[in-house]
Each structure stands twice: as C-alpha cells, then as structure tokens.
C-alpha positions in Angstrom: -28.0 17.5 9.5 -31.6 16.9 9.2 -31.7 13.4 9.8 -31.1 12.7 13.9 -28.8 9.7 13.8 -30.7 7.4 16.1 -29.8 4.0 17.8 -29.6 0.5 16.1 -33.2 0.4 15.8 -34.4 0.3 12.3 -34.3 4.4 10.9 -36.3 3.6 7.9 -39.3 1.8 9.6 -39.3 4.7 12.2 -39.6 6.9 9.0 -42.0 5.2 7.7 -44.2 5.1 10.4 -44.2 8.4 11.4 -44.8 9.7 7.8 -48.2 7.8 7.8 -49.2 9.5 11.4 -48.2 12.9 9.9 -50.6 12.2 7.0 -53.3 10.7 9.1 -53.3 13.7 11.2 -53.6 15.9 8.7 -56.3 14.4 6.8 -58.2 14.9 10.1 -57.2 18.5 10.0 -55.4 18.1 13.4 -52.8 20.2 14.7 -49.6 19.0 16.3 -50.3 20.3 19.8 -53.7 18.6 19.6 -52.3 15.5 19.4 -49.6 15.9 21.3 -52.0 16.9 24.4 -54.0 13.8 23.3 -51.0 11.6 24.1 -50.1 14.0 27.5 -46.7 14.9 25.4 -45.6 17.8 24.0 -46.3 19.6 20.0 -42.6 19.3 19.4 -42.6 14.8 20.1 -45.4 14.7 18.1 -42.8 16.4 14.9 -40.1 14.2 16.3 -42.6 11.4 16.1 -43.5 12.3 12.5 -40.2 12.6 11.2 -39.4 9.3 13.0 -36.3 10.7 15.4 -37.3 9.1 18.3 -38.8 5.7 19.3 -42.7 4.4 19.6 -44.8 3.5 22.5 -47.3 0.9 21.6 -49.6 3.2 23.7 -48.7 6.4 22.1 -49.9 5.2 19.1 -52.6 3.7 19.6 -53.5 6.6 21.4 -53.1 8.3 18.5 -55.4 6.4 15.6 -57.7 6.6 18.0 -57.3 10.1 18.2 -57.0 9.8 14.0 -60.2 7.8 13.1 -58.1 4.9 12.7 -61.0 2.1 13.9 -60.8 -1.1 11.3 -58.7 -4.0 13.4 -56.4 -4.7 10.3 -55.3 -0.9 9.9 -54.9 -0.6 13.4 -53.1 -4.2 13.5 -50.7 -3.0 10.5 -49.4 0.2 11.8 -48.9 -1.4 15.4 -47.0 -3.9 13.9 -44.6 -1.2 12.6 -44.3 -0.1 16.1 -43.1 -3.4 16.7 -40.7 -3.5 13.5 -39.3 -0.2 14.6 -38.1 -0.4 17.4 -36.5 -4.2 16.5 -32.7 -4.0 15.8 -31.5 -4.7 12.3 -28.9 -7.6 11.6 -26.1 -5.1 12.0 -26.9 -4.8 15.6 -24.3 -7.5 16.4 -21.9 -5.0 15.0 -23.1 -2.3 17.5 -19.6 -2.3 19.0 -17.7 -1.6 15.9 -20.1 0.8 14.2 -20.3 4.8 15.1 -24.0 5.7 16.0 -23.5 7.6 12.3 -23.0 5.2 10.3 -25.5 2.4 11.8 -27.7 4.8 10.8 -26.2 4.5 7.5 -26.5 0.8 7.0 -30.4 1.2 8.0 -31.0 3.1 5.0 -29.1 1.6 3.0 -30.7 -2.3 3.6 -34.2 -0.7 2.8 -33.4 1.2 -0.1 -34.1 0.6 -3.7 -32.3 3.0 -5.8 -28.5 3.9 -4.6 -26.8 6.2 -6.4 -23.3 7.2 -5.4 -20.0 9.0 -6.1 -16.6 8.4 -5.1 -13.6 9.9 -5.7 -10.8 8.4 -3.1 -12.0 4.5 -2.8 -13.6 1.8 -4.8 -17.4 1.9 -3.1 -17.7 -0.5 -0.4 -20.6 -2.1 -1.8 -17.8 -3.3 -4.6 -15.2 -3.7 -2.5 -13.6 -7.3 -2.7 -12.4 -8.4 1.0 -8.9 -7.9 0.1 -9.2 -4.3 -0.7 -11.5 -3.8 2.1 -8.9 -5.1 4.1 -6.9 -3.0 3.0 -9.1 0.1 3.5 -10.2 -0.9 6.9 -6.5 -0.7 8.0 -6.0 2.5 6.8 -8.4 4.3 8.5 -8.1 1.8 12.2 -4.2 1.0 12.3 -4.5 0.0 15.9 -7.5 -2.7 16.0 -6.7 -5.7 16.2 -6.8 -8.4 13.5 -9.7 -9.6 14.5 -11.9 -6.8 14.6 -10.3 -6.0 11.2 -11.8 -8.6 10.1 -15.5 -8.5 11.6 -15.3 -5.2 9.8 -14.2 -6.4 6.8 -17.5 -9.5 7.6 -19.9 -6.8 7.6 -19.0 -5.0 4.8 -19.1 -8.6 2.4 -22.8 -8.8 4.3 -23.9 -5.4 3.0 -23.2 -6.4 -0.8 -25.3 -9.8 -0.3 -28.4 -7.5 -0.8 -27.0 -6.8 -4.1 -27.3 -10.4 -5.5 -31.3 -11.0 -3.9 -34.5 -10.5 -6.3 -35.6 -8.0 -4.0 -32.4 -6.1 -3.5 -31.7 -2.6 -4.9 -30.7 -0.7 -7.7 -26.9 0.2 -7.6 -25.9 2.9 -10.1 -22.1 4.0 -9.1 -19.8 6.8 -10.3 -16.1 6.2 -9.6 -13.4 8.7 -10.3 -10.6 7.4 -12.4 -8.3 8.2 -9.6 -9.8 6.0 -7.4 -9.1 3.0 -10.0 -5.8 3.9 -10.3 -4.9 4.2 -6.6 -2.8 1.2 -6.1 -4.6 0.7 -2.4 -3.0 -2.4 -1.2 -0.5 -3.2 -4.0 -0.8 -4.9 -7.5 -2.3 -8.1 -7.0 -4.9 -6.6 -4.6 -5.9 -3.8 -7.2 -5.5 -6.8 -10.3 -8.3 -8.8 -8.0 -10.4 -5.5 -7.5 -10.5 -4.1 -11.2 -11.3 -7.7 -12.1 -14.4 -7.9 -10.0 -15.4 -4.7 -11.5 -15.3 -5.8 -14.8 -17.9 -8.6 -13.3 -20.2 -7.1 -11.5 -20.4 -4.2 -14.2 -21.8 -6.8 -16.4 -25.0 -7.7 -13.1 -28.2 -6.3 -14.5 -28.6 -4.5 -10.9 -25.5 -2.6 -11.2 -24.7 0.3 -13.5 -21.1 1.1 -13.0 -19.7 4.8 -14.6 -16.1 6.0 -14.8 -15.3 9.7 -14.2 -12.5 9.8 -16.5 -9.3 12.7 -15.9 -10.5 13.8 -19.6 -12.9 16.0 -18.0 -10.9 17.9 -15.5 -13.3 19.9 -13.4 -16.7 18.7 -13.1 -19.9 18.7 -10.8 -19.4 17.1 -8.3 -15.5 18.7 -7.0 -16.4 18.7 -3.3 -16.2 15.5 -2.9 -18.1 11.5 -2.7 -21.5 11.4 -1.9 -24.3 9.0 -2.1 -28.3 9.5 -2.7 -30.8 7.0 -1.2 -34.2 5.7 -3.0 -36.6 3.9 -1.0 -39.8 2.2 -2.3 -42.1 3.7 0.0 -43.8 6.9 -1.9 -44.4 8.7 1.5 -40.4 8.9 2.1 -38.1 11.4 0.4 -34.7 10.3 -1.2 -31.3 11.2 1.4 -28.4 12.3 1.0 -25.5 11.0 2.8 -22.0 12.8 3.1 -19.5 11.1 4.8 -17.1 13.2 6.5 -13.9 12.3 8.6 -15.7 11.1 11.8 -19.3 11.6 11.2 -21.7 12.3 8.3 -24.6 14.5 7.3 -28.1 13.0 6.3 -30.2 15.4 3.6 -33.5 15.0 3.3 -35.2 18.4 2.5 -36.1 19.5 -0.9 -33.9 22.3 -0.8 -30.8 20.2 0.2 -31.0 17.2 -2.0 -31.9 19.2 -5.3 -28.0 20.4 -6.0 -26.1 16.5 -5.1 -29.3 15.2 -7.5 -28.2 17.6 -10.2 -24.5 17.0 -9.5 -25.3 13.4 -10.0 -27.1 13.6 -13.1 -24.1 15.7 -14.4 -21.8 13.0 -13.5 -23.7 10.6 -15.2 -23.9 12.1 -18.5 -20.0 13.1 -18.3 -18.6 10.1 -17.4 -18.3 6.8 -19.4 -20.9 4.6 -21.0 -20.9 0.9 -20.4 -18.5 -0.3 -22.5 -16.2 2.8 -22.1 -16.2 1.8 -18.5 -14.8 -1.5 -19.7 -12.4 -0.3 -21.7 -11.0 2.2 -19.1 -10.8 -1.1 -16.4 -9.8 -2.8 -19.1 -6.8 -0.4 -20.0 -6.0 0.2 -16.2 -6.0 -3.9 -16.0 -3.0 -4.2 -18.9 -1.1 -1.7 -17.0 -1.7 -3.4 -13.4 
C-alpha cells in the first residue's frame, strides 16, 4: 500500500499540499533533516508531510516557507489556506459511521479527481448503480444492518454520482465485464431498470461506457476490478485503487501503476465500441 489511508480529512488536499512543500524544498536545495530540524521534528515527518500522510500545523508550515523563501503575503496566504482546506472534512464525513477508514479515503479521491477509469467484473460500478440495484448490492455484502442504514448507504452512493452530472465534474470512462450485465443481482425488473439506465447514461458526453464481451475469453485484466484515478493537479500522480474483501490497496508509484495502466488500455481496445456497447445492453435488455 503506498497510500496511508488517513481520517475523513480531505486525502487529496493533504496531497496536494505536501507535493508543493516537497518541490519548494528542493528548489532551495534543502535536505529533509534540514527541515525537519527547522520545524524541531523529525527527517522521516517531513516525508510523511510531503507525501501528505499525516495532518498540518498552521505553524509547521509556516515554519517551513519561511524556512523555503516563501515571503510574498498571497503565496504565503494560498498555501496556509490549504492547511486550512486539509485538514476540513469532506461531505462524506457525516457518513463517518458507516464508512471503513479505507474507503473514506476512497471517496476523497474520487470527489477531486478528473479522469476515472475503472474495471469491473462482478457488479455494475457504483458510480452507475441505480438505487435499486445498490440496494440490492448493499444487502449483499451487510445482511444484518438495519434498513435504515441500508439506506444511508444506498444515500451516499446516489451522492457520489451527482458529481457526474456538474460542469466541473470528472471524466468517467468504465469497462464492465459481460458477466456483470448478465448477473441477475436483485431479480428482473431490478436488472430491466439497471441495463436501462446504462443505455442512458452511455449516451452523457462525460461518460464512456465499454463492454468486455465473453468473445474474448482471457484477457488483461483476469485478476480482477480495479480503478485508476486522474486528478487535475500536475504535481499529483494518478492511483490505483484495488478493492479487496475488507480493505483496499492505494498505487501511486511509477512502478506499480504502469501494469493496471497497460491492462486498462488493453481492455479498452478489446472490448466494445459505443454502439457495440448498445447493442450488447440492448440484446441483454430483449432477453431480460
């Protein structure tokens, strides 16, 4: 795992933050220890800092662009103000009790990102997921919650896809495996509803959506779903996230996320094009 899953606080802002005290250090040709004795902490916070794995003191950092150079008010006002964002819970927060420590982490990337690329092979993505089939899903994997947390669950999934319909919200390109269309999860009239809503949201101009048809047998990406995260901000590398039973690993060195990038592209240029994606939902629809 490279990524530290840390509280509800917002991971990508942390990110952010400390990638532009890593490069502001090193344009001043400063070693970690240096700054870390700067601060009266230790070489190894300062990396923890800079890979954004912990929280910010406002006093800490301003510590540290002082240490840095880092004199003009409005420079100094903009990255204290990340401080601030960074250490502000995200909307999700309210969902604290429902949500691993994992997976909040999750939901922080995925609210700042603007590219999401993803893979499944047992479930309709959750980001397409109508409430019915959520539902449905949510049951599965917590038979003994009650209904009412069912359905806060089922709440913050429907708030995750709003970001899908904003100007500013990000670029969803999904890979299904046939299988996972042709899993009657929740019965008929569920899976009629969900293959429906496919068919719309397939037609959004933020949304590409692929089919991984049986056609193909083996193909790159056998070990399983997976999804790779894009975010605006230049300094930040993409991540990988794997979802495992009861926890996930979070990718972001070179060396890790070079193999699920190349896996994805394969995916891509195996599986369906736009309209063969609506003829396979289409076909699967008839025989609902």
């Amino acid at each position: 795992m490279s990524i530290d899953p840390p509280g509800s606080g917002s991971t990508v802002r942390r990110i952010m933050l400390g990638a532009s005290l890593r490069r502001l250090r090193e344009e001043r040709g400063l070693t970690r220890e240096v700054a870390g004795f700067h601060i009266r902490a230790s070489e190894s916070k300062i990396s923890r800092m800079e890979l954004g794995r912990v929280g910010f003191k406002t006093r800490d950092v301003e510590d540290l662009l002082t240490l840095y150079g880092v004199n003009d008010d409005a420079d100094r006002r903009g990255l204290l103000e990340m401080v601030r964002e960074a250490n502000t819970p995200g909307w999700w927060h309210k969902y604290s009790d429902l949500l691993p420590t994992w997976f909040s982490t999750y939901v922080g990337l995925e609210e700042a990102a603007s590219v999401i690329r993803t893979y499944e092979v047992q479930f309709v993505p959750g980001l397409l997921q109508t409430a019915a089939y959520a539902r449905t899903v949510i049951r599965l994997g917590y038979p003994e919650v009650t209904d009412d947390e069912i359905e806060r669950r089922v709440h913050l999934r429907m708030q995750r896809q709003e970001r899908l319909t904003r100007e500013d919200g990000p670029k969803l390109w999904a890979v299904i495996d046939e299988a996972a269309l042709r899993r009657p999860i929740g019965g008929k009239e569920i899976m009629y509803e969900q293959l429906q809503h496919l068919m719309a949201v397939a037609s959004m101009p933020a949304i590409t959506l692929q089919v991984m048809p049986f056609q193909f047998g083996m193909h790159a990406a056998e070990g399983g779903a997976f999804t790779i995260l894009r975010f605006p901000e230049s300094d930040l590398s993409d991540v990988v996230y794997v979802e495992q039973l009861w926890g996930a690993l979070y990718l972001d060195k070179r060396e890790d996320i070079d193999p699920y990038l190349t896996a994805m592209e394969q995916l891509c240029i195996e599986s369906t094009t736009p309209g063969g994606t609506a003829e396979i939902l289409g076909d699967i629809l008839r025989e609902t």
